[in-house]
C-alpha positions in Angstrom: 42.6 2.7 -6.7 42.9 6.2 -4.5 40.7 6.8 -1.8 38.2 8.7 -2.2 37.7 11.4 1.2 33.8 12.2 2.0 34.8 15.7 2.2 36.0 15.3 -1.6 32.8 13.7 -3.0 30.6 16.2 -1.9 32.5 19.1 -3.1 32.8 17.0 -6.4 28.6 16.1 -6.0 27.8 19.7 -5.5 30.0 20.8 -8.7 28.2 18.1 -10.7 25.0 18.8 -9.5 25.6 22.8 -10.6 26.9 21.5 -13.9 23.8 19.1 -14.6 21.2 22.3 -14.1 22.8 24.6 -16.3 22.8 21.8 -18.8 19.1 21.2 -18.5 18.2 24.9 -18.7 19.7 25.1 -22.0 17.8 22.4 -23.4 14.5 24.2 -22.0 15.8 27.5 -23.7 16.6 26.4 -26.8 13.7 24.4 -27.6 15.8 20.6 -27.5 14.2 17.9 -25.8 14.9 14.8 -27.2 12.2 12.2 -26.7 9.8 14.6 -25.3 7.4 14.5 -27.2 8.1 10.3 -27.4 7.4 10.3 -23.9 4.1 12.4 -23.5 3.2 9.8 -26.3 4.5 7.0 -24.0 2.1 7.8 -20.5 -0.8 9.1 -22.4 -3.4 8.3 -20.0 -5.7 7.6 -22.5 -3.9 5.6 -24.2 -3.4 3.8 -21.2 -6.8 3.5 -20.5 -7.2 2.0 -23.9 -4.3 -0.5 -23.4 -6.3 -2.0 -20.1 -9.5 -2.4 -22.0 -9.0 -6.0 -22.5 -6.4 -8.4 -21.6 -3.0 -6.6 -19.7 0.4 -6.9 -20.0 2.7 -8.3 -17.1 4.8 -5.6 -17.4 7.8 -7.7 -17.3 8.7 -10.8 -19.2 6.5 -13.6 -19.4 9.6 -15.7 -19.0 10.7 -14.7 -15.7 7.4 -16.5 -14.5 9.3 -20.0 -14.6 12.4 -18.7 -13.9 14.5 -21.3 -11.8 16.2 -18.4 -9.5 12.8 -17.6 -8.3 10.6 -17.8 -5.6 13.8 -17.1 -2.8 13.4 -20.1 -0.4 14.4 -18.0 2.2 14.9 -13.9 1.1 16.3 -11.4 3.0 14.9 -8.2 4.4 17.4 -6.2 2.6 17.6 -6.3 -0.8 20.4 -4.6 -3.0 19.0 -3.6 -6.8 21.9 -3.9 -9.1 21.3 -2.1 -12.8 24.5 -3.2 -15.1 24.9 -1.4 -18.6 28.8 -0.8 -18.0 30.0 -4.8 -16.9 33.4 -3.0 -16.3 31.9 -1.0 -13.3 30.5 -3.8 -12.1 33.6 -5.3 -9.8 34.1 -2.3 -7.8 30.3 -2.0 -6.8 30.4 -6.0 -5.7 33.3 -4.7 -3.7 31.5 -2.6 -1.9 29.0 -4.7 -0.8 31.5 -7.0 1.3 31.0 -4.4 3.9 26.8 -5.5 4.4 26.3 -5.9 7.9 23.4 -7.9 7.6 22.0 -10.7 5.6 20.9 -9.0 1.6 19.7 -10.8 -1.4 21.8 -9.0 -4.8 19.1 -8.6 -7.7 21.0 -7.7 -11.0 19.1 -6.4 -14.2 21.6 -6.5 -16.8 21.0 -4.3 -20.4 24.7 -4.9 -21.5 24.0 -7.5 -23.8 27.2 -9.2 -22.3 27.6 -12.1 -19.3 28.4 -11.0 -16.1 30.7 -12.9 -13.7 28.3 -12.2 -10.3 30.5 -15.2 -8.6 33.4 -12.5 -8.3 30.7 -10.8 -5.4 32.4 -12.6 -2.1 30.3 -10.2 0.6 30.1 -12.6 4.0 26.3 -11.9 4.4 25.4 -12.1 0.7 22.1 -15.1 1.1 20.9 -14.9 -2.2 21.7 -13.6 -6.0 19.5 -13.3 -9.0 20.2 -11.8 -12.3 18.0 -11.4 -15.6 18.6 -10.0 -18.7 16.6 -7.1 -19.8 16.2 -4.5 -22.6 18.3 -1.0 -22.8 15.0 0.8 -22.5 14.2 3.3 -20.0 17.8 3.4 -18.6 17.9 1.9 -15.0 14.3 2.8 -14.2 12.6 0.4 -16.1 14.3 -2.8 -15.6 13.4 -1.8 -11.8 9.8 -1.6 -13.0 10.0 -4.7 -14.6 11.5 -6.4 -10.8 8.5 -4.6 -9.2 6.0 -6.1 -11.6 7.1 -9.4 -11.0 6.6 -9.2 -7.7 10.4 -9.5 -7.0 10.9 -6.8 -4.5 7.9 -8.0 -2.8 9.4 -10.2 0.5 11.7 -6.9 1.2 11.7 -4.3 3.6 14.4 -2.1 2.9 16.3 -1.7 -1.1 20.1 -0.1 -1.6 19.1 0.4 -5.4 22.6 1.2 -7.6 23.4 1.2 -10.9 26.5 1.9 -13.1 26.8 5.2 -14.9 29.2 6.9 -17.0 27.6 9.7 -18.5 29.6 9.3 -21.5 27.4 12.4 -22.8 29.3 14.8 -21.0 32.2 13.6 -23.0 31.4 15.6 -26.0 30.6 18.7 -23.6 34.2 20.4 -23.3 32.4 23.5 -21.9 31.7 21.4 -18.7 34.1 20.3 -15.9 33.7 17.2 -13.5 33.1 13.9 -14.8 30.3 11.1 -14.9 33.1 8.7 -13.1 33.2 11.5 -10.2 29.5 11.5 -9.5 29.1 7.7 -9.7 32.1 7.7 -7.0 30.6 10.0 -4.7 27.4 7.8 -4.6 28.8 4.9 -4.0 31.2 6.4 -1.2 28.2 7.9 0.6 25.8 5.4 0.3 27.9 2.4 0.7 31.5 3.4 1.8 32.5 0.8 4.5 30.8 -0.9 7.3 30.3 1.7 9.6 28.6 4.3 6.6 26.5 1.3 5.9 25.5 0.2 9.8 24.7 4.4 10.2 22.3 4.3 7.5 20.6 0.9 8.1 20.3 2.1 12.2 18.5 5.5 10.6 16.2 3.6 9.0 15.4 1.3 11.8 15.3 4.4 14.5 12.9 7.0 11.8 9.7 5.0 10.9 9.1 8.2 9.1 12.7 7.6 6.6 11.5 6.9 3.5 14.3 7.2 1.1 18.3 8.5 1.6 20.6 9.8 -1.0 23.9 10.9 -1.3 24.1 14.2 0.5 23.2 17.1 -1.3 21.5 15.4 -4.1 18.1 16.2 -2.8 16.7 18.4 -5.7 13.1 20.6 -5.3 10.8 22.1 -7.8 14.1 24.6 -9.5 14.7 20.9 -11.4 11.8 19.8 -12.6 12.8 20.6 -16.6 10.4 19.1 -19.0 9.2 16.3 -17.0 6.2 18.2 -14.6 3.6 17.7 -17.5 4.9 13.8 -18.0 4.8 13.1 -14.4 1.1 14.7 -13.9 -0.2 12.5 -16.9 1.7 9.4 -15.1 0.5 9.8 -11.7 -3.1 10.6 -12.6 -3.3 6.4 -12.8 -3.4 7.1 -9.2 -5.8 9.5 -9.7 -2.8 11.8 -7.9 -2.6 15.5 -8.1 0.8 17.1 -8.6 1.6 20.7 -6.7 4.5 22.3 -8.3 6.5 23.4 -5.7 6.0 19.9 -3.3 8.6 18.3 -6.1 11.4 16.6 -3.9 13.4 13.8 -5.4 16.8 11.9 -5.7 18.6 13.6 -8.5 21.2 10.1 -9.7 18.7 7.5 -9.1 20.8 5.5 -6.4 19.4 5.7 -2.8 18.5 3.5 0.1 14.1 3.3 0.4 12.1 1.7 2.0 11.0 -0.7 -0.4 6.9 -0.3 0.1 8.0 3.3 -1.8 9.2 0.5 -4.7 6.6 -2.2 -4.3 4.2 0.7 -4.4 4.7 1.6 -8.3 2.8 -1.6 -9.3 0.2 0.2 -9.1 1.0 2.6 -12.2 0.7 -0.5 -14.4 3.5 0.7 -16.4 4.8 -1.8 -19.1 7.2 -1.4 -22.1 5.1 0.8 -24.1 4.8 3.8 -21.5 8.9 3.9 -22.4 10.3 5.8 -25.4 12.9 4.1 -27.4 16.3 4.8 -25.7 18.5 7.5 -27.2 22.0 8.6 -26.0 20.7 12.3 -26.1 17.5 11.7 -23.5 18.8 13.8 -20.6 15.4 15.1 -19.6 11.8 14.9 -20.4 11.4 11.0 -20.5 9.5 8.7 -18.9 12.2 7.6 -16.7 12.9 11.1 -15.5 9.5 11.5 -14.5 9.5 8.1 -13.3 12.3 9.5 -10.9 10.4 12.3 -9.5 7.8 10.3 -8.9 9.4 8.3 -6.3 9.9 11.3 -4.5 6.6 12.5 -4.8 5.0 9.3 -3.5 7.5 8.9 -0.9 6.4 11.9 0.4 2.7 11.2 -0.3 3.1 7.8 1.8 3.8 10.1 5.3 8.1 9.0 4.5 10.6 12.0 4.1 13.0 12.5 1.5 16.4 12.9 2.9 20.2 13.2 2.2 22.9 11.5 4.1 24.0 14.7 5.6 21.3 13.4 8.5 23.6 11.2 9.6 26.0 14.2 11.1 23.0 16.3 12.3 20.1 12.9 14.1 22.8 10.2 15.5 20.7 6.8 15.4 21.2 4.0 18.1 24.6 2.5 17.3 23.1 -1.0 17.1 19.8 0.2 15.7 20.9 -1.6 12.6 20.5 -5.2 14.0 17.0 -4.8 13.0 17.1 -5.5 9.6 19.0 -9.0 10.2 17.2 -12.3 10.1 17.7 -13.6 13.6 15.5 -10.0 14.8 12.3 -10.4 16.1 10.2 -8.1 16.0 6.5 -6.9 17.0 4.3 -5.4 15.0 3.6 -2.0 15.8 0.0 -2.2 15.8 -2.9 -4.9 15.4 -4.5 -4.4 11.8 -8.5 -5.5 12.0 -9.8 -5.0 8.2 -13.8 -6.2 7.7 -14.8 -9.2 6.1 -17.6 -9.7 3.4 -18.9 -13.3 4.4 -21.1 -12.8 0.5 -19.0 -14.8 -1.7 -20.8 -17.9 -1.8 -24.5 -18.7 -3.0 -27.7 -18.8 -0.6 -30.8 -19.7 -0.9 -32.1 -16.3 0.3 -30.1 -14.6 -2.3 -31.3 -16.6 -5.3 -34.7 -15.5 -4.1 -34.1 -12.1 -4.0 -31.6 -11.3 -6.9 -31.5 -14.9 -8.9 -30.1 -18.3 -8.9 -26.7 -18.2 -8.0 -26.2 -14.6 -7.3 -22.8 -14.1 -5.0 -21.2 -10.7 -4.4 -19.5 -11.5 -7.7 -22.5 -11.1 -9.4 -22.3 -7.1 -8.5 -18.7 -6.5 -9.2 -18.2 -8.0 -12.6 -21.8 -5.8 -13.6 -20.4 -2.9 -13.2 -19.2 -0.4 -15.6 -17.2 3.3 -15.0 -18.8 6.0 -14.4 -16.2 8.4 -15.3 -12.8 8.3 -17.0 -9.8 6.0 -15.8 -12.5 5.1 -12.9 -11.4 1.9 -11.7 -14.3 -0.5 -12.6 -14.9 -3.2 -12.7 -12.5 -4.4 -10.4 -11.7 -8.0 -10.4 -9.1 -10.3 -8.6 -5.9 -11.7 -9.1 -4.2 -14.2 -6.9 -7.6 -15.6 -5.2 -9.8 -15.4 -8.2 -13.5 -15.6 -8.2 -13.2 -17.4 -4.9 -15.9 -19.3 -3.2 -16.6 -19.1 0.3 -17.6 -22.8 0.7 -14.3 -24.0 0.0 -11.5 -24.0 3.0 -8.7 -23.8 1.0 -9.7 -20.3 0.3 -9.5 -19.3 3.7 -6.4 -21.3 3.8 -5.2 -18.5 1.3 -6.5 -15.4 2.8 -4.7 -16.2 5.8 -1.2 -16.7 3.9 -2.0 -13.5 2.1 -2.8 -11.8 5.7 -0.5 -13.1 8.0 2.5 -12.1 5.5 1.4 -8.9 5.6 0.7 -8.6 9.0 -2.9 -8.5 9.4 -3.3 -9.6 13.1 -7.3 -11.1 11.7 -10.9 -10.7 10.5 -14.0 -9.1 12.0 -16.5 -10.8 10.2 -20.2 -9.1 9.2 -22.3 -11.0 10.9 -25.8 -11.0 9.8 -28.7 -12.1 12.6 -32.5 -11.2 11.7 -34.5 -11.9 15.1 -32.8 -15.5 15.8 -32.1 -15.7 11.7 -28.6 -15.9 10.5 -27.7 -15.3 6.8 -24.4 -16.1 5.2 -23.0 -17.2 8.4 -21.5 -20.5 6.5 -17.6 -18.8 6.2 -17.4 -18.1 9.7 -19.1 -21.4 10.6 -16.6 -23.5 8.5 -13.7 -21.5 9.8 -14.6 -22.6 13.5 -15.3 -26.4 12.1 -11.5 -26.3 10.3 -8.2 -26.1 11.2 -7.5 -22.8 9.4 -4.9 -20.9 12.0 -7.2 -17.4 11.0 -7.9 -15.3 14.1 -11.6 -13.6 13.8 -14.2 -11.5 15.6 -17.6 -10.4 14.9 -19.7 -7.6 13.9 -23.0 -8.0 14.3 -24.5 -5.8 11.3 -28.0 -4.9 12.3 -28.7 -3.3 9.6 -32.2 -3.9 7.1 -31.3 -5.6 3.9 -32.9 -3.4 1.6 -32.6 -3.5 -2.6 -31.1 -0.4 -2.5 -28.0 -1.8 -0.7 -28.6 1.2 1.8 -29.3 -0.4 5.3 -32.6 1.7 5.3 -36.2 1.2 5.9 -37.6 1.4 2.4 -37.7 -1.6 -0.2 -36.9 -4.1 2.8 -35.7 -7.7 2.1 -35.4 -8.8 5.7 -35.3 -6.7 8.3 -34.2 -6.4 12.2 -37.4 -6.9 14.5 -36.6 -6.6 18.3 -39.6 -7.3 19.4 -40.2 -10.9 17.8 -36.8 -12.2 19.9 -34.9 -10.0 21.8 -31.4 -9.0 21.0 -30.6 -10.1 24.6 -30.7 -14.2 22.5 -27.9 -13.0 19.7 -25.3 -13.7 22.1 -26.2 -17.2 23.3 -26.5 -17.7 19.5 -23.2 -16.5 18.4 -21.0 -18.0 21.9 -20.0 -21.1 20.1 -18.1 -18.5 18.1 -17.0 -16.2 20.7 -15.2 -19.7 22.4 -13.4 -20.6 19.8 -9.4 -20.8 20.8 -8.8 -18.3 17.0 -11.3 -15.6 18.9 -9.7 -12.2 18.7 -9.0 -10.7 22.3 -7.8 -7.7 23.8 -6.1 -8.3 26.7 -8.1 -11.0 27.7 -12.0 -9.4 26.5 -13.2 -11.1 23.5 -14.1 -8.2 20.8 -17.7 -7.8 19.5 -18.9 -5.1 17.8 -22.6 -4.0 17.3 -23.1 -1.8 14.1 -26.0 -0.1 15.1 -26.5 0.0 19.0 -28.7 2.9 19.3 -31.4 1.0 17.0 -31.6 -2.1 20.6 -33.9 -0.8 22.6 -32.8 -0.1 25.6 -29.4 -1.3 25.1 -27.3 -1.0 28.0 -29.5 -3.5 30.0 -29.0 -6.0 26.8 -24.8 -5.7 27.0 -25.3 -6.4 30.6 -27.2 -9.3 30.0 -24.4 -10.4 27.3 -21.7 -9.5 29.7 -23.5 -11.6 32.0 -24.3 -14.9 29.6 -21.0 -14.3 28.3 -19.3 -15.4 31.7 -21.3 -18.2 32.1 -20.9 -19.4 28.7 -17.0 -19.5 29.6 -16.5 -16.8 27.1 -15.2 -14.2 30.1 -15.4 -10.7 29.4 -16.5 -9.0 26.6 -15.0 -6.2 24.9 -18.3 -4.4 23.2 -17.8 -1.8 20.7 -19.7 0.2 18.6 -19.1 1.2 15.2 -18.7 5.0 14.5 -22.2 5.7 12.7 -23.7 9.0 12.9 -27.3 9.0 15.1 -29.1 9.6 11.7 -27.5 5.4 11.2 -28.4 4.5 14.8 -24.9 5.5 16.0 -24.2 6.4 19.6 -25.6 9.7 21.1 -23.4 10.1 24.0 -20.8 8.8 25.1 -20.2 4.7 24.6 -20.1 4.1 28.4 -23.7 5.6 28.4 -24.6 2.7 26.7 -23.0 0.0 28.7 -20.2 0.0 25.4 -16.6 0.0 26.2 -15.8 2.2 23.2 -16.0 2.7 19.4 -14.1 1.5 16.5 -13.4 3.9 13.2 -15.9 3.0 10.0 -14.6 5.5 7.3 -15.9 7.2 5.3 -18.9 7.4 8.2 -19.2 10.3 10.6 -16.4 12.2 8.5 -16.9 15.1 6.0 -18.2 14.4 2.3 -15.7 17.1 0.5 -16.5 17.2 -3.2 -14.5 15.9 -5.3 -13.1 17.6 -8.9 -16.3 15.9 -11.0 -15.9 19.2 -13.4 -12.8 17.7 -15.0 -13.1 13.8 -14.9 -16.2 13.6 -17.7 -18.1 12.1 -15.7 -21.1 10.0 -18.0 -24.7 12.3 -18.2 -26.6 9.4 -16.7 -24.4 9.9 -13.1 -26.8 10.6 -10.3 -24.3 10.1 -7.3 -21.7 12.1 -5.0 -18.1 11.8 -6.1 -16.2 13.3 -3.1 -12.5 13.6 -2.2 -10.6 10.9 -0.8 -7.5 13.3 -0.1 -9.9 15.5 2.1 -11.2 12.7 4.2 -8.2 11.8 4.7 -6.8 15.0 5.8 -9.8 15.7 8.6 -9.3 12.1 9.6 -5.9 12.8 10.8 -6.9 15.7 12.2 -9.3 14.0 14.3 -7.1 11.3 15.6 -5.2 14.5 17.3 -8.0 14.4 19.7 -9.0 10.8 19.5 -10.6 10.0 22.9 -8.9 6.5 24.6 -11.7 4.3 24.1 -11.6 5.0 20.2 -10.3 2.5 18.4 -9.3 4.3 15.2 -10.1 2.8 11.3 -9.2 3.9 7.8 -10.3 2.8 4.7 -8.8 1.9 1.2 -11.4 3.7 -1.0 -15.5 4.0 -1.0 -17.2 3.3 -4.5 -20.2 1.5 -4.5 -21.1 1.7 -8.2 -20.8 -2.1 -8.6 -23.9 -1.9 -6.2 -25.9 1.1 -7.5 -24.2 1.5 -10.7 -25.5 5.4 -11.5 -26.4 6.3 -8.3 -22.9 5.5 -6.5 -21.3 6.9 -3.6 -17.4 7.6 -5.0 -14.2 9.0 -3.0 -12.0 9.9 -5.8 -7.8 9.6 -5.0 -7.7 6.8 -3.4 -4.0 5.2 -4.2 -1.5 3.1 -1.7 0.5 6.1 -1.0 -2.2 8.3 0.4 -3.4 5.0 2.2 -0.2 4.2 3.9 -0.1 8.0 5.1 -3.6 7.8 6.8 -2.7 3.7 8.3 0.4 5.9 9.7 -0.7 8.2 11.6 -3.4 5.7 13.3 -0.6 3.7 14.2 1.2 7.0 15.8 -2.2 8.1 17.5 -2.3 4.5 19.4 1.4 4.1 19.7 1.2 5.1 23.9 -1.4 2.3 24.5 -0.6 -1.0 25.7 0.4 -3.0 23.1 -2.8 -5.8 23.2 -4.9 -2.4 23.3 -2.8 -1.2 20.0 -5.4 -1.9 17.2 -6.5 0.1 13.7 -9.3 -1.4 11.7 -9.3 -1.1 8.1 -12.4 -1.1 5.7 -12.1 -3.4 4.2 -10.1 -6.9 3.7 -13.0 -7.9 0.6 -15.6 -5.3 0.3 -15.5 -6.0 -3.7 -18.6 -4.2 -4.4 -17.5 -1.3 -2.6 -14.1 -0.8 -3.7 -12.7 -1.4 -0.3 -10.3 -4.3 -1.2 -7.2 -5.4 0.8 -6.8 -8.6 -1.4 -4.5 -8.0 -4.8 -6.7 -6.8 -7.3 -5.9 -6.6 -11.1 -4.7 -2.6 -10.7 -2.9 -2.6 -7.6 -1.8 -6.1 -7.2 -0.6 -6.4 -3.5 0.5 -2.9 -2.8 -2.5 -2.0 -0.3 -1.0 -5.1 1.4 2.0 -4.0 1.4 1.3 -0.4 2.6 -0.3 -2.7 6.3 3.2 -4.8 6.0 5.7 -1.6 6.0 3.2 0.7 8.6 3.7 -2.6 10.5 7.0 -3.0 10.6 7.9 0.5 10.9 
């Protein structure tokens, strides 16, 4: 076969890439686009909506559930995505990949309807291989759905996603020049090449934590080709409940790229299943599901705080040259930050609670109660891989901390609830001290009124706090058993407790001194007392935390940031809706700005979403746009803000790990699966 120069694919790239946009404008003059209107059919988001009324599709085939290839004993951290339709193309691309410097697991989707001899691939650092056969529906992009449903892609870090092409419709074109054979070249020459093109790009990856996805140079396109797929992609992303700007379109024109594969794991979220793809048709060039499937990418990668590059980056930002040991098995590395998320102790019955709301009311009881308030809201939300758990058992928290550990969640901070020498609900953390369950933990202490309107205020009052029945100085001889246990959560040394509302203690700086003080002689050593970011108006902080005898404050969105409405006029919101529906996009944005001038004794916090209608049902509190994307983008940029600390001192809370009845769910829900997990696990290893 004759070598193919770089200089020569890119000067065949860029004539293709000319050709393919003059093709696409004709179809948009003369009125042509096959399968459009299929595939506004196909992502209706009504129709979606309707689909998830009752019982939901996998979204890839049942059978691949007992599928002896899978679970990976041991996968890899790169993972090359193989699409087959032409088998004959496939022995050059297995070629290529004898060059993979490090370890990579091959995952073939085959729509050929023919056997594929995957024992002719003999790369050195090839671990694993797994093929299944799938449907010629939705070209390349939806057998990758398919792999991302099942939860394939989920172990991986970073993806080399190919596929063989032809374009056997320009064959019929003779008023075009180039070929589909020349484009498919220059991909794989640029993206794969030989060793050294492939150790430049993994080292890019490994020295940008900002890379999100690299193409073939030049095939970088902006909002000049979006063709008839801007409407398609709007009604796809608004599952998200994502906003498209025109002119923010940048994508991967070719669908073959190196990503990091959180951009990938990310699109479980969309839900997307057979149905929301149009029957395949040799003539669908544009305006198809897949097409807007493929602009998507690129619009989330960008949403997720990654950049959309060409390799042409390799000439101009030179990475480490061994940068790309990284991504090989015998690496260790350290996380870049300690993730902190809240934990709900509420999932198990009490006898307070059947008092007060009935017999055998759990936080459950709320979540599955509620109903949506507007359309495509996310209610009720219910969970996946841990179920309706229960709180008494062990083996529950025996699966949190799989679920967090694999994602890098460095442990809990606990509500801890203590009326005037009264505990509630304190049996989770309790049993976790009395097991063996490896889970590191801290506390809040949440002195907050239990009220019926779920509110933390004075009226309607359950139990409330009362300082002057037994002092708050006594909550920390009651809570040191905890505070000694060996799974405690420390910062260099201090044990971390957090008080939720100091400014309601009287005179609080002489009761941390006296816990500082207890604290030592308990054998505890030194605390490291925090409060959480409340406004005054919550019996937050109104000075500085050393005023108080506090060694700093800890991030509790969506408090003490900006309520920005959110677009209520165009969601039909139900008549009997009483609440505030603001913008999760705008908090966001003013959180990062904030961080920019973050004092050091903040400890910074995001949260997934806010929506408390499971609590209050008509009367909610909502932030509207919360997706992974936008969440990874925030978790980011706290991780950037702490980066110069030392690295004990290098921790983001997140609200929350199981906050069911307020939307603020780390655990895999039946909408997002894992991918809010997954957004801690790639900001982690960035």
């Amino acid at each position: 076969m004759r070598r193919i120069t770089v200089a020569g694919v890119r000067r065949r790239l860029a004539r293709y890439r000319g050709i393919a946009k003059g093709v696409v404008v004709t179809y948009l003059q003369d009125g042509t686009l096959p399968g459009g209107e299929g595939a506004r059919a196909a992502v209706d988001f009504g129709a979606w909506l309707r689909r998830g009324a009752g019982r939901k599709a996998s979204g890839h085939p049942d059978s691949w559930r007992v599928d002896s290839q899978l679970p990976l004993e041991v996968p890899s951290r790169v993972a090359v995505l193989l699409h087959v339709f032409y088998p004959e193309l496939l022995p050059e691309l297995l070629r290529k990949l004898e060059a993979m410097p490090v370890e990579f697991d091959l995952i073939v989707t085959n729509s050929s309807g023919r056997p594929l001899d995957l024992d002719a691939c003999s790369a050195p650092m090839l671990r694993n291989t797994v093929s299944f056969d799938t449907e010629n529906r939705g070209r390349d992009i939806f057998p990758l759905v398919q792999v991302v449903n099942a939860g394939i892609l989920d172990p991986y870090e970073l993806v080399l996603k190919l596929h063989t092409k032809k374009s056997a419709w320009r064959t019929a074109r003779t008023d075009l020049e180039g070929s589909g054979d020349a484009w498919r070249a220059g991909f794989v020459e640029e993206l794969v090449g030989d060793g050294d093109r492939i150790r430049a790009i993994l080292s890019a990856f490994a020295d940008d934590p900002n890379l999100g996805l690299m193409t073939a140079e030049g095939n970088v396109m902006g909002p000049e080709h979006w063709g008839a797929d801007e409407p398609l992609t709007r009604e796809l992303l608004r599952r998200l409940e994502f906003d498209v700007v025109h002119d923010d379109l940048r994508f991967a024109a070719g669908s073959m790229y190196w990503v990091k594969a959180f951009v990938l794991q990310g699109l479980r979220a969309l839900n997307l299943t057979a149905v929301d793809f149009e029957d395949e048709h040799a003539s669908h060039i544009d305006g198809t599901t897949a097409h807007a499937l493929e602009r998507s990418i690129g619009i989330l990668t960008r949403e997720a705080g990654l950049t959309v590059e060409d390799s042409g980056r390799l000439h101009a930002q030179q990475a480490p040259e061994d940068a790309w040991a990284r991504f090989a098995l015998a690496t260790t590395r350290t996380p870049a930050a300690r993730f902190v998320p809240f934990y709900l102790p509420q999932f198990h019955p009490t006898v307070e609670n059947d008092i007060w709301w009935g017999k055998g009311f759990t936080e459950w009881t709320n979540v599955t109660a509620a109903r949506p308030v507007y359309r495509g809201q996310h209610q009720p939300r219910f969970p996946t891989e841990l179920g309706f758990y229960d709180l008494r058992l062990d083996a529950v928290r025996e699966q949190q901390r799989e679920l967090a550990t694999e994602h890098e969640i460095a442990g809990f901070m606990y509500y801890h609830y203590w009326f005037a020498g009264r505990q509630l609900l304190e049996l989770p953390v309790n049993k976790l001290v009395a097991g063996d369950v490896e889970q590191p933990f801290c506390l809040m202490w949440a002195n907050e009124n239990w009220t019926r309107r779920w509110d933390g205020r004075s009226s309607d009052v359950l139990i409330g706090q009362n300082y002057d029945e037994v002092p708050a100085e006594q909550f920390i001889d009651d809570v040191a058993p905890l505070l000694s246990d060996h799974r405690y959560l420390r910062v260099s040394g201090r044990a971390v407790l957090a008080i939720y509302r100091p400014g309601q203690i009287p005179d609080f700086p002489a009761v941390a001194a006296t816990w500082r003080e207890r604290a030592r002689a308990a054998g505890i050593g030194e605390l490291l007392l925090l409060s959480v970011n409340v406004a005054e108006e919550f019996d937050g902080l109104a000075s500085q935390p050393s005023d108080y005898g506090l060694d700093g404050t800890l991030g509790f969105p969506p408090h003490n940031l900006s309520w920005v409405a959110g677009p209520a006029e165009r969601l039909s919101l139900d008549p009997a809706f009483r609440g505030n529906l603001m913008s999760y996009g705008a908090l966001v944005t003013e959180a990062i700005k904030k961080l920019r001038t973050m004092p050091d004794d903040f400890y910074p916090g995001v949260m997934v979403t806010f929506d408390n209608t499971a609590r209050r049902q008509w009367r909610p509190d909502i932030w509207y746009g919360s997706n992974p994307f936008t969440f990874r983008r925030w978790l980011a940029e706290c991780v950037h803000a702490v980066a110069h600390r030392p690295a004990q001192e290098r921790i983001v809370f997140i609200n929350a790990w199981n906050e069911w009845a307020e939307g603020a769910i780390l655990e895999p829900t039946d909408r997002f699966g894992r991918t809010y997990l997954q957004a801690v696990r790639d900001v982690a290893r960035s």
